[in-house]
C-alpha positions as CSV (number, residue, x, y, z in Angstrom):
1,X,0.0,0.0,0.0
2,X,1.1,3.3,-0.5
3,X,1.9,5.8,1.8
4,X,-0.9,8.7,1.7
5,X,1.4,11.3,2.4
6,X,5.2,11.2,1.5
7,X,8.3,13.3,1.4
8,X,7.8,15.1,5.2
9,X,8.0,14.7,8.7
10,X,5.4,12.7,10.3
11,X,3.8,13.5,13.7
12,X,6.4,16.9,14.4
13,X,5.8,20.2,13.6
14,X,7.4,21.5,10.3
15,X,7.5,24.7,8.8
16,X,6.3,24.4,4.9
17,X,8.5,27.2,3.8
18,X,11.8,25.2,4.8
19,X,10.8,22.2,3.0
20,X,11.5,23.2,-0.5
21,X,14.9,25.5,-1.6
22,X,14.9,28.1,-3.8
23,X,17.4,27.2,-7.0
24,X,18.6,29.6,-9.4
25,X,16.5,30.2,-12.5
26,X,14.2,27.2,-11.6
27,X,10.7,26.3,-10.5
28,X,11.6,23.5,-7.7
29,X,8.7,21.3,-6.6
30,X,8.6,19.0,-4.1
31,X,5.0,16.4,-4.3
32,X,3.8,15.5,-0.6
33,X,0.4,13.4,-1.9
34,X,-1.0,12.3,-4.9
35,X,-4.5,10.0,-5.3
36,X,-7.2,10.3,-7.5
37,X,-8.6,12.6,-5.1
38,X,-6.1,15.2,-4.3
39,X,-2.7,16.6,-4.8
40,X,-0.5,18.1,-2.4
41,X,2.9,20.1,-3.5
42,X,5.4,22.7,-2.4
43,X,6.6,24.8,-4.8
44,X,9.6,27.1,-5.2
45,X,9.9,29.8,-8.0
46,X,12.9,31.8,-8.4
47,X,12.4,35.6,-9.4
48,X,10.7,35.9,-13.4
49,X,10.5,32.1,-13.4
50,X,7.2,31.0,-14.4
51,X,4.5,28.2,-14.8
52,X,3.0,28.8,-18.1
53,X,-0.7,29.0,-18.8
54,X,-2.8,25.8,-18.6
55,X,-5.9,23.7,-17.0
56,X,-6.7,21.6,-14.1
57,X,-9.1,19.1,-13.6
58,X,-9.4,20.3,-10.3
59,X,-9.9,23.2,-8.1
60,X,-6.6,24.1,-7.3
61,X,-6.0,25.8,-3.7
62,X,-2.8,27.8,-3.4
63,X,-1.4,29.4,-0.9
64,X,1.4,31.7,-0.7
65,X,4.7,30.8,1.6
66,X,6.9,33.3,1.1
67,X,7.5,36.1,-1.5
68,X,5.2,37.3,-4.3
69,X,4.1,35.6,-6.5
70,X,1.3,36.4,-9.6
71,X,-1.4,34.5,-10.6
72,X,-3.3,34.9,-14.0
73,X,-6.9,33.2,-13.7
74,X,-9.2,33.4,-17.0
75,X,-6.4,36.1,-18.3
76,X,-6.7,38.6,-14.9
77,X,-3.9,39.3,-13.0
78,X,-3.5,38.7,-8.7
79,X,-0.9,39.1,-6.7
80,X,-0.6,36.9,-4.0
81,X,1.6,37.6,-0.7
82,X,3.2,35.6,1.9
83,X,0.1,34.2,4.3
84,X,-2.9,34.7,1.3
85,X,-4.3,32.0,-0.7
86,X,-6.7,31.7,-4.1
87,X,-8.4,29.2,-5.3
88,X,-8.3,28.3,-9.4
89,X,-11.5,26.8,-10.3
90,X,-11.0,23.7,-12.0
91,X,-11.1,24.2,-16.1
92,X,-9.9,27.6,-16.0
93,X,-6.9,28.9,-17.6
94,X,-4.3,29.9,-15.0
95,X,0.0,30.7,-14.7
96,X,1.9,31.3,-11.8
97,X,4.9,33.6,-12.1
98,X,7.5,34.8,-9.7
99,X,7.0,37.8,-9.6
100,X,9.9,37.9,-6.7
101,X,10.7,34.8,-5.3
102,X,7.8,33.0,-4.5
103,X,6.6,29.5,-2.3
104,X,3.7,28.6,-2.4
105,X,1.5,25.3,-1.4
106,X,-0.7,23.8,-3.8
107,X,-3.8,21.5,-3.4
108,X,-5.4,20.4,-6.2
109,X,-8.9,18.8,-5.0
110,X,-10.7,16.4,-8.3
């Protein structure tokens, strides 16, 4: 059986902003769960690096870590700052950029 969650601490207290690193001119992910059901992953975007535009059979649930970071849902613009979170309705068209550098947690719920 697989494990449900994967790649973190178990039963301590972690902080999510330590658990991925910032790289030079790279979008750095780390995946924590993946099911059917949902999808849970850190992300790390160095300044101007990007996740182009594209659609998710999901809602996707992000929230940001650290930095800012901009997030273009259905072509309009939001800026999204350490401790704020957005939801991108499944079927949408949506990029993240960083706009500085940028964590962020995503959960994608199908």
């Amino acid at each position: 059986m697989k494990e449900p969650m994967k790649n973190i601490s178990k039963s301590e207290v972690v902080t999510l902003k330590n658990e991925v690193n910032y790289q030079d001119g790279q979008v750095v992910s780390k995946t924590l769960a993946q099911n059917d059901a949902v999808s849970v992953t850190l992300f790390a975007f160095d300044k101007d690096e990007e996740i182009s535009t594209h659609e998710s059979g999901g809602d996707a649930f992000v929230t940001c870590l650290d930095g800012v970071g901009r997030l273009t849902i259905d072509g309009v613009p939001h800026e999204l700052h350490e401790g704020e979170s957005i939801v991108m309705p499944a079927g949408h068209p949506h990029a993240v950029y960083g706009q500085e550098r940028f964590k962020m947690l995503l959960v994608v719920v199908f």
